[in-house]
C-alpha positions in Angstrom: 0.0 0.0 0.0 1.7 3.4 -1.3 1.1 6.6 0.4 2.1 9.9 -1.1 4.8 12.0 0.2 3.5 15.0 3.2 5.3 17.2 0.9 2.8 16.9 -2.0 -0.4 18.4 -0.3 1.3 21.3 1.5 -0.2 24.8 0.4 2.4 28.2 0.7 1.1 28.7 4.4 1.6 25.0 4.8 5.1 25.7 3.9 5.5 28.7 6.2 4.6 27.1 9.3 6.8 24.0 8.5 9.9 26.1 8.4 9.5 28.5 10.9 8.8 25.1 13.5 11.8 23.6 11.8 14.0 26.6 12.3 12.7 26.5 16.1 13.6 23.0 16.1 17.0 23.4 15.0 17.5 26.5 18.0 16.4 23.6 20.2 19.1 20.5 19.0 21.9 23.4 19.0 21.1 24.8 23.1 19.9 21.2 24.3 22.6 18.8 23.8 22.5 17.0 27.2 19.7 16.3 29.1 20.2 18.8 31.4 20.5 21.2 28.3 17.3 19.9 27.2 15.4 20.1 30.6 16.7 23.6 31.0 15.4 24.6 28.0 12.3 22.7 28.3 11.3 24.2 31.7 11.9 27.7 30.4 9.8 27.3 27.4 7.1 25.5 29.9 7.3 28.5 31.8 6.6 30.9 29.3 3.5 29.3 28.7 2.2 29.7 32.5 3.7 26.1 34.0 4.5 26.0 38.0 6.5 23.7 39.8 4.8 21.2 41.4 7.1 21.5 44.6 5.8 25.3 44.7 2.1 23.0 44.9 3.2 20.8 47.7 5.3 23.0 49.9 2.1 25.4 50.2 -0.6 23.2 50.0 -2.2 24.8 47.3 -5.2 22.8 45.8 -5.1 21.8 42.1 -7.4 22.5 39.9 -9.1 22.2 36.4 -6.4 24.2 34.2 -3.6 23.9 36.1 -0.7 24.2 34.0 2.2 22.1 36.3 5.4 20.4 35.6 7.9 18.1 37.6 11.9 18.8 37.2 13.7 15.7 38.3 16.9 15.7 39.4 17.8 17.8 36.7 17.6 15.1 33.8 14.1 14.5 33.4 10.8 16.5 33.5 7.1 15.6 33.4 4.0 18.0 32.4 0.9 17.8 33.7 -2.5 20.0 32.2 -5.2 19.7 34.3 -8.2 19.0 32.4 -11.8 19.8 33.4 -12.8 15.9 33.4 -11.9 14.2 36.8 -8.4 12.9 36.4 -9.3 9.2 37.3 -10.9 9.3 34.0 -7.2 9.1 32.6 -4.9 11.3 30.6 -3.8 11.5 26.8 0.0 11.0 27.5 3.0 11.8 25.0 6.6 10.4 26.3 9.8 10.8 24.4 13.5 10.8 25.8 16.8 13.4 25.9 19.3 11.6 26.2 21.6 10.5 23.0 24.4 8.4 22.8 27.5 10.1 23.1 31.1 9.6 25.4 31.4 10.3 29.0 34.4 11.0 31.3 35.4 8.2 33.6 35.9 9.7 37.0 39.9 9.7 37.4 39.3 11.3 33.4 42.8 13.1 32.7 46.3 11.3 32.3 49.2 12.0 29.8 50.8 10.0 27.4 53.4 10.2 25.1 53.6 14.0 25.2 49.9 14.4 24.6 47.0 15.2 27.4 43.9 12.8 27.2 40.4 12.4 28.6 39.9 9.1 29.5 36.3 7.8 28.4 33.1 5.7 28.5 31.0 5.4 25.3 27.2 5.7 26.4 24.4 4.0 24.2 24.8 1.9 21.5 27.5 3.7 18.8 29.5 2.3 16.0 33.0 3.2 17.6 34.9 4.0 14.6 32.1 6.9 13.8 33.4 8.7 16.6 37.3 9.3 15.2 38.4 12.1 13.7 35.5 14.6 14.7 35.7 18.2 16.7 34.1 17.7 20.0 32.6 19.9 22.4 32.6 19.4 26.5 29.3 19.8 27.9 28.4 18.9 31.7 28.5 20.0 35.5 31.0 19.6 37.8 29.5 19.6 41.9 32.2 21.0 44.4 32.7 19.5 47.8 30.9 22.6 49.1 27.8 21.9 46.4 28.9 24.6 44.0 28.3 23.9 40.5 30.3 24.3 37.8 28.9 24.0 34.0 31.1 23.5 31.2 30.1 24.2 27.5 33.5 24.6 25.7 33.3 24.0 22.0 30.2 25.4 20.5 31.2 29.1 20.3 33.5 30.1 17.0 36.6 30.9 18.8 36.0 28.0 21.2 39.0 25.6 20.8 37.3 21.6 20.7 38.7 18.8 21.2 39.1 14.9 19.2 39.6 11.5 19.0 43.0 10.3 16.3 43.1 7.7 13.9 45.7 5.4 12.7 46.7 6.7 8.9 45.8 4.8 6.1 49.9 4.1 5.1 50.2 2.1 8.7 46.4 0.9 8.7 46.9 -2.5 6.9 46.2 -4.7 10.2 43.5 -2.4 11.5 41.8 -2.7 8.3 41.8 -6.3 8.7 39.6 -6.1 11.5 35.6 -6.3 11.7 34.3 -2.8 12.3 33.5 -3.3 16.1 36.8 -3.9 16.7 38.6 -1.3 14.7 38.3 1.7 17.3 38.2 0.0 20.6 36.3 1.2 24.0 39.3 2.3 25.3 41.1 4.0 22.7 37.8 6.6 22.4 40.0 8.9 24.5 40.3 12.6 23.1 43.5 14.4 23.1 43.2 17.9 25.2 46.1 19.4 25.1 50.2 19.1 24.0 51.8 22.3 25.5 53.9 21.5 28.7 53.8 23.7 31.7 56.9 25.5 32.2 59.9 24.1 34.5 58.1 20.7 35.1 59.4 17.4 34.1 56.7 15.1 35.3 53.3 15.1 32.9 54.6 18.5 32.2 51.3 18.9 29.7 48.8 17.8 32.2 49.8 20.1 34.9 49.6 22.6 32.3 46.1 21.9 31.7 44.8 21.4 34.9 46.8 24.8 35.8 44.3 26.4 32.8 41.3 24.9 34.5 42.1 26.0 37.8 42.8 29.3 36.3 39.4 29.8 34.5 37.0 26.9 36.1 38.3 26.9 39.7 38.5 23.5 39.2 40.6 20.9 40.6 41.5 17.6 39.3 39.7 15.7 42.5 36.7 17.6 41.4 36.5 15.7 38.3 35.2 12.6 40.8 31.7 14.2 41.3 31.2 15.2 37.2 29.5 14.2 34.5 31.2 15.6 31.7 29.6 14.4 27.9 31.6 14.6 24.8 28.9 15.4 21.8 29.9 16.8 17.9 30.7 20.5 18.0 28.5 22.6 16.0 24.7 23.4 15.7 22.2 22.0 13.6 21.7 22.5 9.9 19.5 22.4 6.8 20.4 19.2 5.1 20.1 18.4 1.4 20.1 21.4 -1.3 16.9 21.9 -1.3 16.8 22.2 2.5 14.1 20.0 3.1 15.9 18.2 5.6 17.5 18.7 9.4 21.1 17.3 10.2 22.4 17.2 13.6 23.2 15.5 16.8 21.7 14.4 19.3 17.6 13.7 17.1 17.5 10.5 18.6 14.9 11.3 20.4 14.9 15.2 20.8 13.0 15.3 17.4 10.4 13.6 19.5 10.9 15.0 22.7 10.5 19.0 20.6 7.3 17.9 18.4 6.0 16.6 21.7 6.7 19.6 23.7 5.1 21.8 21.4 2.4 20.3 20.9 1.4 20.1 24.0 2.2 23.9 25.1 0.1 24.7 21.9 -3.3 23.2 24.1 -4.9 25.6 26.0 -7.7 24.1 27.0 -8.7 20.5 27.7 -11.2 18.3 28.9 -8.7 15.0 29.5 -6.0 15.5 31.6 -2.4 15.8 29.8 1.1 14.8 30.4 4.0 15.1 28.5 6.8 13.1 29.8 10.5 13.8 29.1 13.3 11.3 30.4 16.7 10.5 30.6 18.4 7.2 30.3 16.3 5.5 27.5 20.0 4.8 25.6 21.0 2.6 28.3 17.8 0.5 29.5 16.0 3.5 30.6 17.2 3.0 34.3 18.4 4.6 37.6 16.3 7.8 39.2 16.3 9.5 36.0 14.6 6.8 33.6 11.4 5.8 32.8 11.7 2.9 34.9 11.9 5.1 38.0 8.6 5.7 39.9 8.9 9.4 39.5 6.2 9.9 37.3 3.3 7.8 39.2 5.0 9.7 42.5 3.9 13.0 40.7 0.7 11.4 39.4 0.0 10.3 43.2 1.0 13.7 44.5 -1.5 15.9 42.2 -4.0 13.2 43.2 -3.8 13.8 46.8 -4.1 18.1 45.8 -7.1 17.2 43.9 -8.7 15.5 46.7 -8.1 11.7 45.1 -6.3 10.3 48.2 -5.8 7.0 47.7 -3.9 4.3 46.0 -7.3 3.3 44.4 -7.2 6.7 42.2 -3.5 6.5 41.5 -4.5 3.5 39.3 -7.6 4.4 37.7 -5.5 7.0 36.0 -2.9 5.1 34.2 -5.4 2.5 34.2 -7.5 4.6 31.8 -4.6 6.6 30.1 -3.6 6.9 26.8 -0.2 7.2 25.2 2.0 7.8 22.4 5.4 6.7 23.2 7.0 9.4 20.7 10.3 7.7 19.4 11.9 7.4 16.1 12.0 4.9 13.7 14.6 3.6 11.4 14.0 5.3 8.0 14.5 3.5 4.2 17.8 3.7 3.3 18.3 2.9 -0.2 21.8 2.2 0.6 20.8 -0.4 2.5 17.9 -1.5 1.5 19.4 -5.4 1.7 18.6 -5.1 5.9 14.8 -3.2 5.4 11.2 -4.7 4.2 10.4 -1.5 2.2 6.9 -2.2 2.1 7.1 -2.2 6.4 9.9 0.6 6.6 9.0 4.2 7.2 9.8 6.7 3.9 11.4 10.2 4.3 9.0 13.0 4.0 5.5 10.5 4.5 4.4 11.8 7.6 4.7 10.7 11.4 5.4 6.6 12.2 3.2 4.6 14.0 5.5 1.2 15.0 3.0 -1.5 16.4 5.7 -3.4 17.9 9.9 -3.0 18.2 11.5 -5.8 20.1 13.9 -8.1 18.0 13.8 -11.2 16.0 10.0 -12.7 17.3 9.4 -9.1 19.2 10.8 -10.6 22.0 11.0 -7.4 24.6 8.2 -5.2 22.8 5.4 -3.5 23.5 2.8 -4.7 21.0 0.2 -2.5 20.2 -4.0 -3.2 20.1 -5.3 -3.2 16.8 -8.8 -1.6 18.5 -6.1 1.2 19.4 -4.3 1.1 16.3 -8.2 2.0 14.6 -8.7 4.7 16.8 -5.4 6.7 16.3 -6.3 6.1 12.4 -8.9 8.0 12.6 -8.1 11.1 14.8 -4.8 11.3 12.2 -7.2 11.1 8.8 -9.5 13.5 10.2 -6.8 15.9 10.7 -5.1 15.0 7.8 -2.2 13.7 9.1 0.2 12.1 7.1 1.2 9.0 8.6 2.7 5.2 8.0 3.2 2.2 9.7 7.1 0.6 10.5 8.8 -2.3 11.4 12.3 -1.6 12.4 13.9 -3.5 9.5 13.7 -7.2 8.5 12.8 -9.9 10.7 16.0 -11.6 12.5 18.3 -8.5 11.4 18.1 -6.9 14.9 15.6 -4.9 16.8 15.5 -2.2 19.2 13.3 -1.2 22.1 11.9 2.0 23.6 10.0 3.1 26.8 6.2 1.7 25.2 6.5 -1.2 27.2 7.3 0.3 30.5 3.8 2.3 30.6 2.0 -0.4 29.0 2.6 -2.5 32.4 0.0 0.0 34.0 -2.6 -1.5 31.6 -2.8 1.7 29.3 -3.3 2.0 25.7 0.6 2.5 24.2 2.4 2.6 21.0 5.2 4.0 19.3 5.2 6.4 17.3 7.7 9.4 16.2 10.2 10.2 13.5 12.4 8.6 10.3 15.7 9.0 10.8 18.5 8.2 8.6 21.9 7.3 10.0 20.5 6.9 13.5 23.3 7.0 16.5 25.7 8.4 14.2 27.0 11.6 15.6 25.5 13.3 13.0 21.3 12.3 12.5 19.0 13.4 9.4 15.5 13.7 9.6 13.1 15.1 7.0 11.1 18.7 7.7 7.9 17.1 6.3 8.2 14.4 9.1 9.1 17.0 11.6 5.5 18.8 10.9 3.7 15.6 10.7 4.9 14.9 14.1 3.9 17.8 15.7 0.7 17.8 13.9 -0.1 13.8 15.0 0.7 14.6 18.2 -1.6 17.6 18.4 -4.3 15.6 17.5 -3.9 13.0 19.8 -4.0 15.5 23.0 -6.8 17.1 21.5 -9.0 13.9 20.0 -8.5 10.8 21.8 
């Protein structure tokens, strides 16, 4: 069954609003690269738009009410959003649920040591990456760094134009012949994804003479010591902002989309609603790259704790309400999807792989081989987000992730579908997805944010 390209019904105005969200979009990828970038950004956009802190709620006992705008900061690395809807909120809520995190490399805690003359970060790859992609590339240093006495310290070095950045070496092609022998996951191993960081020694040393000089420069500028480096988390991502991809710019490349082109469409979507009848939330999480575990992942009970919290300030006190909401909830669990690649095509089922510019995916199950690990989707709820998407035409498809038995993947969907709620996948093509540099197409972008309106405002 063909369907046409998004790009092929859009009018001039059509055309307008795609590329001024897309041009918002891109502002977003290039000032959220972390996910604390992201939930920065994300709480500040919230609160334009009239959101309090649920803390704010509980610390003064304030009752919550229909139209409440509220939203949850956790730890830094994750937020939830809650609209209060005129309907009782054990009626359910029309969730959306994307993640912020990306894969990318991390700084082991003792993370500087000299060799050979040279300066190096020492590192831990986070989230599944092809290694060798990783070589060769200007990097930036993004994270915090907490003091003894609880001061923080943020670090962004990289991303301005007269920022220096920093990289990983490769071995040249004239002394490669070995290397090249080997299969890809073992050409660039774990341990060699260290960045140099500097070569200039400090003056009258002899020992690691270009390590003292560097941690002399971030004592200098960062008040930082090396022992600080012990309570950090310092991320390694691409230098450089996103960018109009293709010459026809009808197409986004940049780091980090996996999932922030979900986790942006979702956010404003659900800003756009002002009113409601249902209850919405908008979830945002950390950790999805790595099993979606620890305080910050969807795994965590942070979200039915806030649930249970505006429960109790909406007079539902008891454990009895608490599940009657996500019993009765909805959600789309906004991820993306593996686009064709006609590069490639020996891996996809084109007739089950989601086509650049076609609209927003809907994946009924992920999982690998026989969907082991997936959330598998109702075909009653399948039926139902067909219509609300054709009546407000809503270009949309259906995915696999590829060809049976070539792999698989998983996302949060299965996580919220344990509280007996209605979820499925359903987000964004992407092409070269985990590479440090993603592509998405505009149209798809739009037809995202356009699905997802329609869900919060129909189901």
């Amino acid at each position: 069954m063909e369907k046409k390209s998004a790009w092929e019904k859009y009018t001039e105005d059509d055309i307008n609003k795609l590329n001024l969200l897309c041009d918002d979009y891109k502002r977003f990828l290039t000032v959220a690269k972390t996910e604390r970038e992201s939930v920065k950004e994300i709480i500040r956009r919230a609160e334009e738009k009239g959101y309090k802190n649920l803390e704010d709620y509980i610390k003064n006992n304030i009752k919550i009410t229909s139209g409440d705008k509220i939203y949850v900061n956790n730890k830094g690395k994750a937020v939830a959003l809650f609209h209060i809807g005129t309907e009782p909120i054990t009626r359910g809520m029309n969730i959306l649920g994307a993640h912020i995190d990306s894969p990318r490399i991390d700084l082991k805690a003792n993370a500087i040591y000299e060799s050979g003359g040279f300066t190096y970060f020492d590192t831990h790859y986070y989230g599944g990456i092809k290694k060798y992609q990783w070589v060769t590339l200007p990097l930036a240093i993004h994270g915090v760094i907490i003091k003894k006495d609880g001061k923080k310290i943020e670090l962004n070095i990289g991303e301005e134009e007269h920022d220096p950045v920093i990289g990983i070496t490769d071995l040249l092609p004239h002394l490669a012949t070995d290397q090249m022998k080997q299969e890809a996951s073992k050409l660039i191993e774990g341990e060699k994804l260290d960045p140099i960081i500097g070569n200039k020694p400090l003056e009258n040393e002899e020992k690691e003479a270009t390590k003292k000089n560097i941690l002399d420069f971030l004592k200098e500028k960062y008040k930082i010591e090396e022992e600080d480096f012990l309570s950090a988390e310092i991320e390694l991502v691409p230098a450089g902002g996103a960018k109009d991809f293709g010459l026809d710019r009808s197409m986004i490349i940049s780091y980090g989309q996996d999932d922030r082109v979900c986790a942006y469409t979702s956010l404003e979507a659900f800003l756009e609603v002002e009113q409601t009848q249902k209850t919405l939330s908008c979830i945002l999480v950390d950790k999805e790259e790595i099993g979606s575990v620890g305080a910050t992942g969807m795994q965590s009970h942070f979200f039915d704790n806030a649930i249970a919290e505006i429960c109790l300030l909406m007079g539902e006190n008891n454990d009895v309400a608490l599940r009657r909401v996500l019993n009765h909830s909805k959600m789309l669990s906004s991820d993306v999807n593996a686009a064709f690649d006609p590069l490639y095509k020996s891996v996809m089922d084109k007739r089950n792989s989601s086509q650049f510019g076609h609209g927003v995916v809907f994946c009924k199950y992920t999982g690998s081989k026989g969907k082991s690990g997936s959330n598998d989707a109702d075909a009653e709820y399948i039926a139902e987000l067909r219509k609300v998407m054709d009546d407000a035409n809503v270009s949309y498809q259906l995915s696999e992730l590829g060809k049976v038995d070539m792999g698989g993947g998983g996302t949060i969907a299965y996580m919220l579908a344990q509280y007996n709620m209605d979820v499925i996948d359903c987000g964004v093509g992407v092409l070269s997805m985990h590479a440090p540099w993603e592509v998405t197409s505009k149209a798809d972008i739009y037809e995202a944010y356009q699905g997802y309106l329609a869900f919060l405002k129909n189901i």
